[in-house]
C-alpha positions in Angstrom: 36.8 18.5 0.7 34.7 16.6 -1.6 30.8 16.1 -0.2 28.8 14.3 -2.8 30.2 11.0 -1.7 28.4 12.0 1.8 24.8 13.2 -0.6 22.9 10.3 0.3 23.5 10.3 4.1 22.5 13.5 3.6 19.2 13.3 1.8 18.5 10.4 4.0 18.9 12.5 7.0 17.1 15.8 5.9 13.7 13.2 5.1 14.0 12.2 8.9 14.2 15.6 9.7 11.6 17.1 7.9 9.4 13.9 9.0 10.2 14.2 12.6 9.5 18.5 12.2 6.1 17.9 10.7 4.9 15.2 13.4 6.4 17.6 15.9 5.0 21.1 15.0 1.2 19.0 14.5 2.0 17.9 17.8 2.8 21.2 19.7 -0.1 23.2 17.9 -2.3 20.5 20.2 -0.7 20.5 22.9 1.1 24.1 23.0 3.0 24.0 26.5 5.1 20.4 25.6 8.0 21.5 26.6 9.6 18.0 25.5 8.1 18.8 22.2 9.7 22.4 21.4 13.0 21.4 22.5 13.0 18.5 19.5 11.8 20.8 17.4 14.7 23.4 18.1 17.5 20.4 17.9 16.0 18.8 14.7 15.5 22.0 13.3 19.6 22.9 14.4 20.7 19.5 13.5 19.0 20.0 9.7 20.4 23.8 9.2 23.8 22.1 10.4 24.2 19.8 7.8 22.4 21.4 5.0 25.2 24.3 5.5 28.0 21.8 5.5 26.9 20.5 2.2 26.8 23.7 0.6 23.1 24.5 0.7 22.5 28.2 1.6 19.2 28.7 0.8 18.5 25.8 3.3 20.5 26.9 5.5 19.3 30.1 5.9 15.4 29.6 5.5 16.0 26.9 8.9 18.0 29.7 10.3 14.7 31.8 10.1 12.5 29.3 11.3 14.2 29.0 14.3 14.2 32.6 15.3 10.2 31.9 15.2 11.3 29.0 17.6 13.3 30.9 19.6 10.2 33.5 20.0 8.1 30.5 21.1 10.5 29.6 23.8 9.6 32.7 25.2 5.7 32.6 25.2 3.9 30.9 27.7 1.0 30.6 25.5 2.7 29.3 22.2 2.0 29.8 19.0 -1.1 30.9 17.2 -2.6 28.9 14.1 -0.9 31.2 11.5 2.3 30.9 12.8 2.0 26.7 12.6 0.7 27.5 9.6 3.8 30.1 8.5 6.2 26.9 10.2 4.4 23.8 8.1 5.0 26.1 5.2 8.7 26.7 5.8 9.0 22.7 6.1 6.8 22.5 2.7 9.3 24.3 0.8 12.4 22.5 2.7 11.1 19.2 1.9 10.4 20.6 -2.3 14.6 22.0 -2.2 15.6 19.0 -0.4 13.2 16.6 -3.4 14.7 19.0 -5.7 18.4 18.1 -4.6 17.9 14.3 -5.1 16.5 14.7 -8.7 19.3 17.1 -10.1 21.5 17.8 -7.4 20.7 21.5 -6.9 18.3 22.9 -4.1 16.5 25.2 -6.7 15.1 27.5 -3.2 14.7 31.3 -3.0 13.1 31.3 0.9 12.9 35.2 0.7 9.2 35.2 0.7 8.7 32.4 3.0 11.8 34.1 5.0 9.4 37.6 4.8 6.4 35.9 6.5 8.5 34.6 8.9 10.2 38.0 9.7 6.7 39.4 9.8 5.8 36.9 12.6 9.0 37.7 14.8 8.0 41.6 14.1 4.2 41.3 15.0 5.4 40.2 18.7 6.5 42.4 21.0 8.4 40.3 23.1 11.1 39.1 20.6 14.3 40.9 22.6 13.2 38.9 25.5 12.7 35.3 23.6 15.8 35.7 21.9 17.8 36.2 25.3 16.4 33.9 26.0 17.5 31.5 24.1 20.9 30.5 25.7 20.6 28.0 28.3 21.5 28.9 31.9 25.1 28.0 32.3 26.5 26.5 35.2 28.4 28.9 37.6 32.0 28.2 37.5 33.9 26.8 40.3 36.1 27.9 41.8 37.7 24.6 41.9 37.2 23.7 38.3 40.3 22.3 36.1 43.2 23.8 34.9 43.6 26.2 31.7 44.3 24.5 28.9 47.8 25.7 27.4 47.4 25.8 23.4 51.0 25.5 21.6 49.6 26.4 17.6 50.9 30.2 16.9 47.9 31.3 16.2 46.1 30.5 18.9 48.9 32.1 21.4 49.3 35.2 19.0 45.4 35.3 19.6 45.9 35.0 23.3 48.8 37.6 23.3 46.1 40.1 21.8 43.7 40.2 24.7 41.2 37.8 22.6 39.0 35.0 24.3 40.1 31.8 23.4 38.3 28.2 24.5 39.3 24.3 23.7 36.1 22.6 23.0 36.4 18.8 23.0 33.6 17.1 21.1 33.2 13.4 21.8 31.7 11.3 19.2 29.0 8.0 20.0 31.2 4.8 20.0 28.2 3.8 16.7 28.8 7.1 14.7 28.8 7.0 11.0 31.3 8.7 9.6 33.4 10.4 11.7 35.2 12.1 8.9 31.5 14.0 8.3 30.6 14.8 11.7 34.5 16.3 12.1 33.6 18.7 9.7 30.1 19.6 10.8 31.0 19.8 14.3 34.2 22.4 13.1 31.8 24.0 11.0 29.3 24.6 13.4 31.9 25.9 15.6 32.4 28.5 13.3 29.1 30.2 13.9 29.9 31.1 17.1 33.8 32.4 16.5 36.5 31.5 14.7 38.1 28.3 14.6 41.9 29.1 15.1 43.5 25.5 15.2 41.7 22.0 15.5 42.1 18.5 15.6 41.5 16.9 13.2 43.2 19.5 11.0 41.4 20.8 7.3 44.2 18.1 5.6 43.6 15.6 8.3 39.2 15.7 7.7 38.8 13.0 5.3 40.4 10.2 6.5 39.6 11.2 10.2 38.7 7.5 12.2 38.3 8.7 15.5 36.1 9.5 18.6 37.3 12.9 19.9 37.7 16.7 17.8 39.2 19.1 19.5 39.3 22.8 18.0 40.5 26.0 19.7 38.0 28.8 19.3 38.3 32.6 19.6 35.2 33.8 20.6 33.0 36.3 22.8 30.1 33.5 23.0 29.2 31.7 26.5 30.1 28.6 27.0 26.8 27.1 27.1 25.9 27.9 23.8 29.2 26.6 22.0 28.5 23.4 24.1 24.6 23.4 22.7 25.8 24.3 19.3 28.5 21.3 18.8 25.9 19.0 20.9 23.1 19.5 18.2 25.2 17.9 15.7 24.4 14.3 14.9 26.1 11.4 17.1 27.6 14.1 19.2 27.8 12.4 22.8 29.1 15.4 24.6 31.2 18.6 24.5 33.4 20.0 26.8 34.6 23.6 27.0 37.7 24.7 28.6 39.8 28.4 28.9 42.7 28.8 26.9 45.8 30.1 28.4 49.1 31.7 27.2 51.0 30.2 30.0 50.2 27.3 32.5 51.9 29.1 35.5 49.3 32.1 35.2 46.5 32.2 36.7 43.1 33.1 35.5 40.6 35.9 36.7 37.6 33.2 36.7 38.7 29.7 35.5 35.5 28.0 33.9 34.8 24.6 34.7 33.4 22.1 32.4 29.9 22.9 30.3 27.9 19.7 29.5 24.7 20.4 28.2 22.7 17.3 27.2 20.9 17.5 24.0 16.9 17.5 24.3 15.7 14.3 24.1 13.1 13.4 20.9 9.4 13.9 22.0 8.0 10.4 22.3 4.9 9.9 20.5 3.4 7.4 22.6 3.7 7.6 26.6 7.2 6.8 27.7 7.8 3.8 29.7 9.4 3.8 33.1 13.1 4.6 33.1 15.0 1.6 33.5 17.5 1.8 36.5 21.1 3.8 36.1 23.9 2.1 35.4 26.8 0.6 37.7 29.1 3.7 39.1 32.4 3.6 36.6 30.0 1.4 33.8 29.8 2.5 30.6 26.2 3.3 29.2 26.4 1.7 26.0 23.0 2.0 23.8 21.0 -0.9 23.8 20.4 -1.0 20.2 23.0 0.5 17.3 21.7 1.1 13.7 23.8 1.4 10.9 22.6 3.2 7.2 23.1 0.9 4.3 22.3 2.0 0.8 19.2 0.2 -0.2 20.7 -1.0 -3.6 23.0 -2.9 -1.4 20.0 -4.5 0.8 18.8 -5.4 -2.7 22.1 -6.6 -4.1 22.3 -9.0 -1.0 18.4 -10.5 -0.9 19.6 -11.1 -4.3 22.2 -13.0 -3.6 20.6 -14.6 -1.0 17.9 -15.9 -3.2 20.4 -17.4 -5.7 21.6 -19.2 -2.7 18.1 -20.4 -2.1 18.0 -21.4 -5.6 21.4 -23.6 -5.4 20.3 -25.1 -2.3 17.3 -26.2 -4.0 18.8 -28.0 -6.3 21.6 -29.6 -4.0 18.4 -30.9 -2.0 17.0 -32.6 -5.5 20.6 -34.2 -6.5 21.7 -35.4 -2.9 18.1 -37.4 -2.8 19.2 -40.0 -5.4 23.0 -40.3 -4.2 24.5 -43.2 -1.7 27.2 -41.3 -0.8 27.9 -42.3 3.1 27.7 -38.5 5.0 26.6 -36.3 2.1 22.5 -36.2 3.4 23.9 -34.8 6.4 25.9 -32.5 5.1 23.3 -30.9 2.9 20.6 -30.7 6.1 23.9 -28.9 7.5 23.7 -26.6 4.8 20.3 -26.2 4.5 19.7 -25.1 8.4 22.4 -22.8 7.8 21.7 -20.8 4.7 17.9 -20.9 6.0 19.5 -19.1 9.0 21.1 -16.5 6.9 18.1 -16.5 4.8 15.9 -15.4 7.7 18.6 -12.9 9.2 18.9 -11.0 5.5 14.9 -11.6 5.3 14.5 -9.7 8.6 17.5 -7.0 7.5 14.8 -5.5 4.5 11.9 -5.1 7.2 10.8 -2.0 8.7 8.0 -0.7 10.7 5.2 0.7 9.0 5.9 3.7 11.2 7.8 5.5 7.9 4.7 5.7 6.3 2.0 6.5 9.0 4.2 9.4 10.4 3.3 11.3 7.5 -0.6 11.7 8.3 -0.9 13.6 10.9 0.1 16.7 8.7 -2.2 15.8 6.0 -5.2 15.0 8.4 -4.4 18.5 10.1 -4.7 20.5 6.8 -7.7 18.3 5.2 -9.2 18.7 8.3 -8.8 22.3 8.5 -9.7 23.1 4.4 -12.7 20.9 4.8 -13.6 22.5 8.2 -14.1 19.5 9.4 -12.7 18.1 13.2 -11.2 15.3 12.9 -9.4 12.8 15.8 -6.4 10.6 14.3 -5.8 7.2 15.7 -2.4 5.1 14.6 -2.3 1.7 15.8 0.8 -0.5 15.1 2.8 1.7 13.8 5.9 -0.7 14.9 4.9 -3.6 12.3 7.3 -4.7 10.2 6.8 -5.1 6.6 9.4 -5.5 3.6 11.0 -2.2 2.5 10.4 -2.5 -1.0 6.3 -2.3 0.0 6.8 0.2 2.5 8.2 2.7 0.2 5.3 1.8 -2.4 2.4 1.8 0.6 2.9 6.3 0.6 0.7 7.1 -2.4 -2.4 4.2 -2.2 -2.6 4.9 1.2 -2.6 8.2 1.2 -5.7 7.9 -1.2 -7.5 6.4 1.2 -7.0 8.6 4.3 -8.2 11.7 1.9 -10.9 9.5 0.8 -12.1 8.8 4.5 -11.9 12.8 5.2 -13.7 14.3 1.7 -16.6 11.5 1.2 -16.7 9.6 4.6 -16.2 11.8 7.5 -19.0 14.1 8.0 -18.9 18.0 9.2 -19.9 18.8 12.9 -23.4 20.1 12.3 -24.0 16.8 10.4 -22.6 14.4 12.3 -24.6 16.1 15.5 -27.7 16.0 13.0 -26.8 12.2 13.0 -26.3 12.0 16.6 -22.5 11.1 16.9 -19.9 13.3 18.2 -19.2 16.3 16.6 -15.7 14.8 16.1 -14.6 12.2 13.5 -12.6 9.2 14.4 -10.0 8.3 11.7 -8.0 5.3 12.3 -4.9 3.6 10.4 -4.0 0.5 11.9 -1.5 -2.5 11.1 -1.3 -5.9 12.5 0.4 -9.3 11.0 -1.3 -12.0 9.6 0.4 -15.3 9.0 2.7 -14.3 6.3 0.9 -11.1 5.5 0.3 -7.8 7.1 -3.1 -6.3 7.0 -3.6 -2.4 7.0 -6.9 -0.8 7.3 -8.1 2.7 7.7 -11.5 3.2 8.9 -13.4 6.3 9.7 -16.9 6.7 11.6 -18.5 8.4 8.9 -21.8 8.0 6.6 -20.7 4.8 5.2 -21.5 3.9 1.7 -24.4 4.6 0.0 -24.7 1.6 -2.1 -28.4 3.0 -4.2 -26.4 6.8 -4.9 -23.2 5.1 -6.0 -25.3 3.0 -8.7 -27.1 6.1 -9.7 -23.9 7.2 -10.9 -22.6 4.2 -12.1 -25.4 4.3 -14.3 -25.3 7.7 -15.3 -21.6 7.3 -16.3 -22.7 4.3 -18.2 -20.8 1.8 -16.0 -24.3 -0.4 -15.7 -27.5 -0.6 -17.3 -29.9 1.3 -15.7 -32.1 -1.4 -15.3 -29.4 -3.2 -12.9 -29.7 -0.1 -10.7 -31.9 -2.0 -8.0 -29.8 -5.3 -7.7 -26.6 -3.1 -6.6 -26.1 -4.5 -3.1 -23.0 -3.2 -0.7 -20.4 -6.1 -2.1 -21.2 -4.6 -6.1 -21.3 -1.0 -4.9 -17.5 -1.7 -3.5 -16.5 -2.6 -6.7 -18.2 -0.3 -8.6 -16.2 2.0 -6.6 -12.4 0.5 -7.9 -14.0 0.9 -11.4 -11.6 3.5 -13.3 -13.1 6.9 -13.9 -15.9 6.2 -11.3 -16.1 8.7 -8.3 -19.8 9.7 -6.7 -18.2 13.3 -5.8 -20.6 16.3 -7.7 -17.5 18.5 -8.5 -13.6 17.6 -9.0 -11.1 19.0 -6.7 -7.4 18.9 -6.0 -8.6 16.9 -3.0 -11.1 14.3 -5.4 -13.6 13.7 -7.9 -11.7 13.6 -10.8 -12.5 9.4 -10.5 -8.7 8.7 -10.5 -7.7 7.1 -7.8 -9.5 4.0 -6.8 -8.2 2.0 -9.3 -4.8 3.5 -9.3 -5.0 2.0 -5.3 -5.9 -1.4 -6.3 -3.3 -1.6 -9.5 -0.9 -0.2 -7.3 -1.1 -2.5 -4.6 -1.9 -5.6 -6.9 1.4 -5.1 -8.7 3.3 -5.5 -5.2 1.4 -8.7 -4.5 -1.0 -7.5 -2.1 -5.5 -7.2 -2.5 -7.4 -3.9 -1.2 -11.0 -4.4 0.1 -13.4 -2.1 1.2 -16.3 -2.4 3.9 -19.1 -0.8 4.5 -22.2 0.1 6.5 -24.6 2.9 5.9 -24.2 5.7 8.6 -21.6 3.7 10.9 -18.1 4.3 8.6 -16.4 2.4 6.1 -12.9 0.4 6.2 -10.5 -0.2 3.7 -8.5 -2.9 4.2 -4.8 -3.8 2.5 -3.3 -7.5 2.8 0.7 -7.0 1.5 2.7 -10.4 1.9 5.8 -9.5 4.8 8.3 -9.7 2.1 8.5 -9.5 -2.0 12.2 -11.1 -2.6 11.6 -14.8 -1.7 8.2 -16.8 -1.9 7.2 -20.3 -1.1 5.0 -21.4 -4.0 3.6 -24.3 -5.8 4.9 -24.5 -9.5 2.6 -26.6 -11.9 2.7 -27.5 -15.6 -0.6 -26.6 -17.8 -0.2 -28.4 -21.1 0.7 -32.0 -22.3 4.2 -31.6 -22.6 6.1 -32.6 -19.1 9.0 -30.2 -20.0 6.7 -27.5 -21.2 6.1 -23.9 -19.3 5.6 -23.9 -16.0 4.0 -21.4 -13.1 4.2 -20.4 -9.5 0.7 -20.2 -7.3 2.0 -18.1 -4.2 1.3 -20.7 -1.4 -0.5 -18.2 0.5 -3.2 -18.1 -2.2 -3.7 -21.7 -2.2 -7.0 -22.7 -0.5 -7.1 -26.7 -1.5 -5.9 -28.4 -4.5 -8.6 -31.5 -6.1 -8.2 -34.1 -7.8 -10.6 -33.9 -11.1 -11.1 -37.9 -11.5 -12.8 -37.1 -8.0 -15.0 -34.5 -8.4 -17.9 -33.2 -10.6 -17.2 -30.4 -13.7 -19.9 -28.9 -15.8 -20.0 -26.9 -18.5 -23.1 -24.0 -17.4 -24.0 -20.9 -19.1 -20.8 -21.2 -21.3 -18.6 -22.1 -18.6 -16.9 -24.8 -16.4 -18.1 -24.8 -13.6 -16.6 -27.2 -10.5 -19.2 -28.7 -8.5 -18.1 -29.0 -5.0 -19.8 -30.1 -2.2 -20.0 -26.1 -0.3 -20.8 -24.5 -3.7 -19.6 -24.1 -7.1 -16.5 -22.2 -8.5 -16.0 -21.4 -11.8 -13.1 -23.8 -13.5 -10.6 -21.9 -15.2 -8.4 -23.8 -17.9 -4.3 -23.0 -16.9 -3.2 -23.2 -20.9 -5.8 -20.3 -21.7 -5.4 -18.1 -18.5 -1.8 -18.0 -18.9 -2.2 -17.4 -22.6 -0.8 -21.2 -24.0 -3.6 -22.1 -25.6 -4.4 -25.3 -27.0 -7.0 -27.9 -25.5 -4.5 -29.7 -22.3 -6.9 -31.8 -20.1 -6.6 -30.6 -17.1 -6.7 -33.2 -14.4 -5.8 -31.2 -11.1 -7.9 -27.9 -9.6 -5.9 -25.3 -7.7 -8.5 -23.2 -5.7 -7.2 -19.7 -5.5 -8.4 -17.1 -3.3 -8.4 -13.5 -5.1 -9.6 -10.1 -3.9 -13.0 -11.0 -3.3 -13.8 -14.2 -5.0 -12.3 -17.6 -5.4 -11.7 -19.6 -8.9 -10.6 -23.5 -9.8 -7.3 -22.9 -11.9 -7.2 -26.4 -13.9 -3.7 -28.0 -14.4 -2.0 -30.6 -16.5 0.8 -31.7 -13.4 2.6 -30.6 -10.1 5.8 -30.1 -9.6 5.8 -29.4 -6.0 6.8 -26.6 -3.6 9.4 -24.5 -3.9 11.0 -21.2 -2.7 11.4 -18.8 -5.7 13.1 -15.3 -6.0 10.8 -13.0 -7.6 11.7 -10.9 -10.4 9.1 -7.9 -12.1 8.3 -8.9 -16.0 10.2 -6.3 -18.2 8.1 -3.0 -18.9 7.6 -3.4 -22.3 6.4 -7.1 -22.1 3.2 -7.1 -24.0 1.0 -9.9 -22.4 -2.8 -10.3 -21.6 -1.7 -13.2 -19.4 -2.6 -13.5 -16.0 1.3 -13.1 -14.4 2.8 -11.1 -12.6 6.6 -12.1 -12.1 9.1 -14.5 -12.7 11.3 -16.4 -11.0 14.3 -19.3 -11.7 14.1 -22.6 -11.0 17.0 -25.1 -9.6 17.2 -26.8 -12.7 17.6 -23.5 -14.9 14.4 -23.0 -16.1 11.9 -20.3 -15.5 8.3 -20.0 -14.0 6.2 -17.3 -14.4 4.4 -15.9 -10.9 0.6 -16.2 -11.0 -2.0 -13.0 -10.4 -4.1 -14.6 -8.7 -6.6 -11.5 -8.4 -6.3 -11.6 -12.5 -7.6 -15.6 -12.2 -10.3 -14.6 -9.9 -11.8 -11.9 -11.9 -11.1 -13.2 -15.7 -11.9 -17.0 -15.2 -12.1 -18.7 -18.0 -14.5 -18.5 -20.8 -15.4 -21.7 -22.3 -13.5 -22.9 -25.2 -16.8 -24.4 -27.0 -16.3 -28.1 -26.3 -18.6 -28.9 -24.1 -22.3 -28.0 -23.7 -24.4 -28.2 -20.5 -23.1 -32.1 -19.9 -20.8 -33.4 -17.3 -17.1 -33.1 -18.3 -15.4 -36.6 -18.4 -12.0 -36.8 -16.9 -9.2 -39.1 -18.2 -8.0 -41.5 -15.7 
């Protein structure tokens, strides 16, 4: 049977597992009786070895297999586990997660567990009770009755030749969920995990019938000297499995059997919640079916993307139906095209809504890196997550990992302080790390904030000066706002040495480029001795944005460019307002202030001297700017596309999109705008700027 059709259901699988491991074994090492807690462990890690030995993977395979003798052994102590054995168990998943990386980038596992595999053997030998936990393993089965069903009469030869011989033979009927995905691959993992405890003398589906195998129910006749209980609990702990049922084989119906076994159904653990479950809601109807109330289905992301793009050509089309239909008489055609319109922006939303997903994927990681920081630092730290059930666009969830991941290591090296300090300081010996997520409007804000020693605003401009950042005359005037952004400065850091952990002054910036490119803005604030937040705006979605497109120069069919909407503060009218030219630049007089006035033909790299004779105030990281323009075309809503890599321009864009009538704009960076401005071109000098009616 050919697998590496079924390799990216695979690898999507294993990085639950090893996701869902980690969170768990953090969990249990705090709260070491969860009894809810070991038995997810023990199914994921079941579930994992499973499938990782029906793809082929041995060295998977048998480092899980080893893992879960230590979890067996922890079944059996009342006490749990000490900290080396969590320790010996998060490096087991360390190198899983490396072989299963390793697998995705070249297809081969590249693992030899046997030293990990010798520190786990060493932790099974050091305990004296491992006979005990290991018998202890197997479930209590229920006693048979004596009025349980028939024996099951096999007809394949081997299976009767089997019976003829004296050897114990069972039917096990494995039901799959009515939402399974791919019943062809959980045929063969629930036959193959079968075969661990006996061997599989007949089945149904057969070895030729496996890959085109539709159905709900596998059936496979099984020589073995295994209770039934742990064949059930084997075939259970495969994926979508709803239930197994074991039965005794018989030779012949008429004869009876010593002790006929009734049906085995052993639920699978339930997942340990990570939040206090709710109340259970009531049972269902006698003779009802339970069906789940919600079903997922795994979609290859390329797809998700191959649709959104689709979806925003259709936008595109639309657009440009709306623009023809507004000059046309034709009786009925207006109402067709609002008929269209509500539609596709029914779809649009649906397919919108398809790419989100909660947050949850990336704060699920942190409690393992908080746990070893925390412990290398020798530091105590307490971990709060907070909305980890927002939804954001996939595309920035998958990019959110690294930045944020900055900033949690961040919060624990520089901002959280040890227990002798922080009772020095008079908080809690204990740190508070929290990593939020909320929406708002069209965007969703992330923060992490710790209670630590803030910012020291005067130390971070020492060393801005000493690294030659500022002068060191300028040392004094560093208030909290410039400190901040001294801090996103590339190559700045304010650690004394450079570890794996920080303080080689990389990483800042990175955070800020990183999230910039995705369209988002990082901020930082602080206060001296009560913590420091970072906070990340990301728009909800990437794929489609409402924006305003404008022209900058004289020419009405020149170049145009897309403001995001949600950057758009006000737009004036220059005939209307004030513009001077001060200390070499324009400057828009406004009644709450002045903003510097940026020319659109220089900050998007045009050139040439185009009045402008609009102002588009923009809101950037921290700042706002006047973005001058020639003309509007109006709103519209445009499907982004990144610039090519090897584009070579200073200008301040970020994307492009197409427009209805074939052309293309060029997405604005509006954090580019805000910091550049625009210097002035010579023109003027200190004297009101006339503006042609």
């Amino acid at each position: 049977m050919d697998l590496s059709e079924y390799l990216p259901l695979f690898l999507a699988e294993a990085t639950e597992h090893l996701q869902e491991l980690n969170l768990a074994v953090v969990r249990l090492e705090e709260a070491p009786g969860d009894q809810a807690t070991l038995d997810a462990i023990f199914r994921i890690a079941h579930s994992f070895k499973g499938s990782s030995a029906t793809m082929g993977f041995q060295g998977i395979a048998a480092l899980t297999h080893r893992m879960e003798d230590v979890l067996e052994l922890l079944r059996g102590r009342p006490g749990g586990l000490g900290r080396e054995a969590i320790d010996v168990l998060l490096a087991c998943l360390d190198a899983l997660s490396d072989a299963v990386g390793a697998i995705e980038e070249n297809g081969s596992e590249t693992l030899d567990p046997s030293a990990i595999i010798a520190r786990l053997d060493a932790l099974v030998a050091a305990d004296g009770t491992a006979e005990a936990a290991a018998a202890a393993v197997a479930p209590a089965a229920a006693k048979p009755d004596a009025a349980g069903p028939a024996p099951v009469v096999p007809t394949h030869p081997e299976v009767l030749a089997a019976l003829e011989a004296g050897t114990r033979v069972v039917s096990v009927e494995v039901e799959l969920d009515d939402e399974a995905v791919m019943p062809a691959v959980r045929a063969y993992q629930v036959i193959a995990a079968l075969g661990d405890h006996g061997q599989v003398l007949d089945s149904s589906p057969t070895n030729d019938e496996i890959d085109t195998f539709t159905g709900q129910v596998i059936v496979a006749w099984l020589a073995t000297e295994h209770e039934d209980a742990l064949v059930v609990s084997k075939a259970e702990r495969v994926s979508d499995v709803r239930r197994a049922t074991v039965r005794q084989a018989s030779a012949r119906a008429a004869q009876p059997v010593a002790a006929p076994v009734a049906d085995v159904v052993v639920p699978a653990a339930p997942p340990a919640p990570a939040t206090p479950a709710p109340a259970a809601p009531a049972a269902p109807a006698a003779g009802g079916k339970n069906h789940r109330a919600a079903a997922s289905v795994r979609v290859d992301a390329d797809r998700l993307d191959m649709l959104m793009h689709t979806m925003g050509e259709l936008v595109v089309h639309r657009t440009a139906l709306e623009a023809l239909v507004t000059g046309s008489s034709m009786p009925g055609l207006a109402q067709a095209v609002q008929d269209v319109t509500r539609s596709s922006q029914a779809l649009q939303a649906m397919v919108m809504q398809v790419r989100m997903i909660a947050v949850e994927a990336v704060f699920l990681r942190f409690p393992r890196v908080v746990r070893d920081l925390s412990s290398r630092l020798d530091k105590k730290v307490e971990l709060k997550l907070v909305g980890q059930d927002t939804e954001l666009d996939r595309t920035v969830v998958d990019a959110l990992g690294d930045p944020m991941a900055h900033l949690v290591r961040n919060s624990l090296d520089h901002g959280l302080e040890g227990p002798d300090e922080r009772t020095a300081a008079g908080k809690e010996p204990t740190g508070i790390l929290e990593i939020s997520a909320r929406h708002s409007g069209a965007n969703v804000l992330i923060t992490v904030s710790d209670d630590g020693r803030g910012i020291d605003a005067a130390r971070v401009a020492q060393r801005a000066a000493e690294r030659g950042l500022i002068s060191p005359d300028a040392v004094a005037s560093i208030d909290m706002a410039a400190a901040v952004e001294l801090l996103f400065a590339p190559g700045f850091s304010t650690a004394e040495t450079t570890s794996d952990i920080s303080g080689r002054g990389i990483g800042m910036d990175a955070v800020r480029t990183t999230i910039r490119e995705l369209g988002g803005e990082v901020t930082m604030q602080s206060e001296l001795g009560k913590g420091t937040t970072s906070i990340i705006r990301m728009p909800l979605t990437l794929a489609i944005m409402p924006a305003l497109v404008v022209g900058v120069d004289d020419d009405p069919a020149g170049s145009r460019y897309a403001i995001p909407i949600d950057r758009i503060e006000r737009i004036v009218d220059l005939r209307d307002v004030t513009v001077r030219s001060i200390a070499g630049r324009d400057m828009l007089l406004l009644p709450e202030g002045t903003l510097p006035l940026s020319r659109g033909s220089m900050a998007f790299g045009e050139g040439g001297d185009a009045r402008p004779a609009h102002a588009v105030i923009v809101r950037g990281a921290d700042r706002r700017v006047a973005v001058g323009v020639t003309r509007l075309h109006g709103q519209r809503e445009l499907v982004t596309r990144p610039l090519p890599p090897d584009l070579n321009t200073t200008a301040a864009v970020s994307g492009a999109a197409v427009l209805a009538e074939g052309g293309i704009a060029l997405i604005a960076d509006c954090d580019a705008l805000a910091e550049a401005g625009a210097p002035v071109t010579g023109q003027f000098h200190d004297q009101e700027i006339g503006i042609p009616a």
